[in-house]
C-alpha positions in Angstrom: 105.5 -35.1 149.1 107.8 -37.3 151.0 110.8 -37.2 148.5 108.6 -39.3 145.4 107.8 -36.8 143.3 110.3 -37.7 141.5 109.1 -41.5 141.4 108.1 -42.9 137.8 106.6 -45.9 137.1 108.0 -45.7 133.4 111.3 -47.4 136.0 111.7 -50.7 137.4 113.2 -49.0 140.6 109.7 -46.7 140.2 107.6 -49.6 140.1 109.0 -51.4 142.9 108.6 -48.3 145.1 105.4 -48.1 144.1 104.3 -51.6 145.0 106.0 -51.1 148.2 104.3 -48.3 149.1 100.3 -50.1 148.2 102.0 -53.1 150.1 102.7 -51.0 153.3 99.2 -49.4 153.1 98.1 -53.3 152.8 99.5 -54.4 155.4 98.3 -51.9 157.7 94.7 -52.9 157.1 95.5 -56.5 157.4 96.9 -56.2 160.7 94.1 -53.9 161.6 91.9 -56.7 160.7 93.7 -59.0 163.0 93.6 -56.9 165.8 90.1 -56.2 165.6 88.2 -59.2 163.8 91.3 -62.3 165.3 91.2 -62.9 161.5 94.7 -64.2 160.2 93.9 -65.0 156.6 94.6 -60.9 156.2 97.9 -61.2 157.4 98.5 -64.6 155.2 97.4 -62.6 152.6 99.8 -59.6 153.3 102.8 -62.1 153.8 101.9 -63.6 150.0 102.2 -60.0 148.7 105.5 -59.3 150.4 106.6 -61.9 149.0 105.2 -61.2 145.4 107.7 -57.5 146.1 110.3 -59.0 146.7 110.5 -61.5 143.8 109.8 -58.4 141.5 112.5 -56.4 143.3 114.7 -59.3 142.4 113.8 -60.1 139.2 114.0 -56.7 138.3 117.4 -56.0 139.7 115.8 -53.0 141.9 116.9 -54.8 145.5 120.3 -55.5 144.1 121.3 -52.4 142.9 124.2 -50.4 144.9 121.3 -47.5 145.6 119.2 -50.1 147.1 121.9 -51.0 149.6 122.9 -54.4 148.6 126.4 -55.9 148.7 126.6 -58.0 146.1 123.9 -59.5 142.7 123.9 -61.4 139.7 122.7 -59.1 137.4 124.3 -55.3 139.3 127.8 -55.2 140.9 128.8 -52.9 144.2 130.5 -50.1 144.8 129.7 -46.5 143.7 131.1 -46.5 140.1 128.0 -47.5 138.5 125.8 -44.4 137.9 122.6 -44.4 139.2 118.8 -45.0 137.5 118.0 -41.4 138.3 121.3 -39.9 136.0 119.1 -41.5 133.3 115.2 -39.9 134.6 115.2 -37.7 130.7 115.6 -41.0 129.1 112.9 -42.1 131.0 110.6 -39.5 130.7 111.3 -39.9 126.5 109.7 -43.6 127.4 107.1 -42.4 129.9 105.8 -40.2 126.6 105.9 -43.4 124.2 109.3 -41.8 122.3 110.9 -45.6 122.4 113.3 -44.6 119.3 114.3 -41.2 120.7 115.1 -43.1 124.2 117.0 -45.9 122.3 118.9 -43.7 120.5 119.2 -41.6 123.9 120.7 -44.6 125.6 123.3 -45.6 122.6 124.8 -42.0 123.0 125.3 -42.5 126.5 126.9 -46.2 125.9 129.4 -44.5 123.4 130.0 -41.8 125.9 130.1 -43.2 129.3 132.0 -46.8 129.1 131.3 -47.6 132.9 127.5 -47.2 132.6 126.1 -50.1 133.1 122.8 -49.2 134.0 122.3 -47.8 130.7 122.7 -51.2 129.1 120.4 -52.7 130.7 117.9 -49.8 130.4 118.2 -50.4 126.7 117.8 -54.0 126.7 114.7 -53.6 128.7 113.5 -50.7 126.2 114.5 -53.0 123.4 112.5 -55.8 124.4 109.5 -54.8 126.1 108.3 -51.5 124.0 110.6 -51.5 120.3 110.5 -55.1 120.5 114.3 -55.2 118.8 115.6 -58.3 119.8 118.8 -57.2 118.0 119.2 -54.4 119.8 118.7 -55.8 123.4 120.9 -58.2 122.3 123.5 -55.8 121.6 122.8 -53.8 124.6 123.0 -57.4 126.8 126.9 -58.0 125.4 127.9 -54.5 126.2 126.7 -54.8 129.9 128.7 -57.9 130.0 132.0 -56.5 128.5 131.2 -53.2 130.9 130.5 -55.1 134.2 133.2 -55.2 136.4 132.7 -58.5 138.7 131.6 -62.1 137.7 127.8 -63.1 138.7 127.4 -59.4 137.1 128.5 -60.5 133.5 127.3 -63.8 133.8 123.9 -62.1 134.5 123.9 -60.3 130.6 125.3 -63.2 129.2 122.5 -65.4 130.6 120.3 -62.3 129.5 121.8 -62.8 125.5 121.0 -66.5 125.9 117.3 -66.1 126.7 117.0 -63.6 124.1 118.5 -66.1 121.3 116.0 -68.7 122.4 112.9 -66.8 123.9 112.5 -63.8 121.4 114.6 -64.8 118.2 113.8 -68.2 118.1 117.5 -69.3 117.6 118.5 -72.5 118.8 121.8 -73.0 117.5 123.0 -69.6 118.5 121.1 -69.8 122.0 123.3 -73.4 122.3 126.5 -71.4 121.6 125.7 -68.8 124.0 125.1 -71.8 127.0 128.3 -73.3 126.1 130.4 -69.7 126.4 128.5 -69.2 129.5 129.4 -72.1 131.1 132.7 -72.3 130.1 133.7 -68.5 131.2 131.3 -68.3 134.4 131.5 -72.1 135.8 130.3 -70.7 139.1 127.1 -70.0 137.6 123.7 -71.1 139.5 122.0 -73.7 137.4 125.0 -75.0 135.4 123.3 -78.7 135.2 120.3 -77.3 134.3 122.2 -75.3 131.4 123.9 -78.3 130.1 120.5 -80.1 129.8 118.7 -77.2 128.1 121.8 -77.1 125.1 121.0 -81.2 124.4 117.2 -80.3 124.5 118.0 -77.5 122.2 120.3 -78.6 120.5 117.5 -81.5 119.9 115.2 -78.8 119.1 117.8 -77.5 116.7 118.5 -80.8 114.5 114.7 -81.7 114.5 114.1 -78.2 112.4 116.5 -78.8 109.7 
């Protein structure tokens, strides 16, 4: 009905559309409550949840993604190159069914035979870290979208992704401080630089202290 049965919340871009669609039916009550009751704290609380959407849409990479009709992203590039999350929907279903190695080793074969997929990296990073919990892997899968992405704030995006895996999931502090320093000196544009040169001297801090 309505074009979503295809719609699986096993996907970021599923989620999202989901949460959109409970938002809408939301907000409908809310300002039905307005109208009827003068009651704004509704609508305040409808506004809040938006907001909450969005910031998953973002974080996610669903709003910035070429099918979502944006123009530019750090983490997904333009143009029509990039195949889409829904070339990849018997992947996901492996993931839906709780077949994490079969979908890893799903995605890996379309890495070796598809060089421009990007998507698929970052499918595999996010299947890497949140359900096989192989930092290794979604480490792996974070380079190759950054040597497959074609403009800047897109690779500087997975390379920013590799550094948080170094220090948030592996635990490395030397190698997260390498990754900082490559970052910063191949994507100077990127947001945050000051706050990436004081995180490598608190690492690096960090890093010293252990030994």
């Amino acid at each position: 009905m309505w074009g979503l049965e295809n719609v699986s919340a096993a996907t970021p871009k599923g989620r999202f559309v989901i949460l959109v669609m409970v938002m809408a039916l939301a907000s409908a009550v809310s300002l039905l409550e307005v109208v009827l009751a003068l009651n704004w704290v509704p609508l305040l609380a409808a506004l809040a949840g938006w907001a909450f959407v969005l910031m998953y849409g973002l974080l996610e990479g669903v709003l910035l993604h070429p099918a979502a009709g944006a123009v530019a992203s750090l983490t997904l590039p333009s143009g029509a190159s990039t195949p889409s999350v829904d070339q990849h929907s018997e992947i996901a279903a492996l993931v839906a069914r709780g077949r994490f190695a079969e979908a890893a080793a799903a995605y890996r074969a379309v890495l070796a035979a598809a060089p421009e997929d990007v998507v698929a990296c970052e499918q595999l990073a996010q299947l890497a870290l949140r359900d096989l919990k192989d930092y290794e892997l979604a480490l792996l899968a974070a380079r190759e979208g950054e040597k497959r992405a074609r403009e800047p704030r897109r690779r500087a995006g997975f390379a920013l992704l590799a550094a948080n895996i170094c220090r948030d999931n592996l635990k490395d502090y030397g190698r997260t401080v390498v990754e900082l320093r490559r970052i910063l000196a191949c994507y100077p544009d990127v947001p945050n630089a000051a706050r990436l040169r004081a995180e490598i001297e608190e690492l690096k801090a960090m890093h010293f202290e252990a030994r």
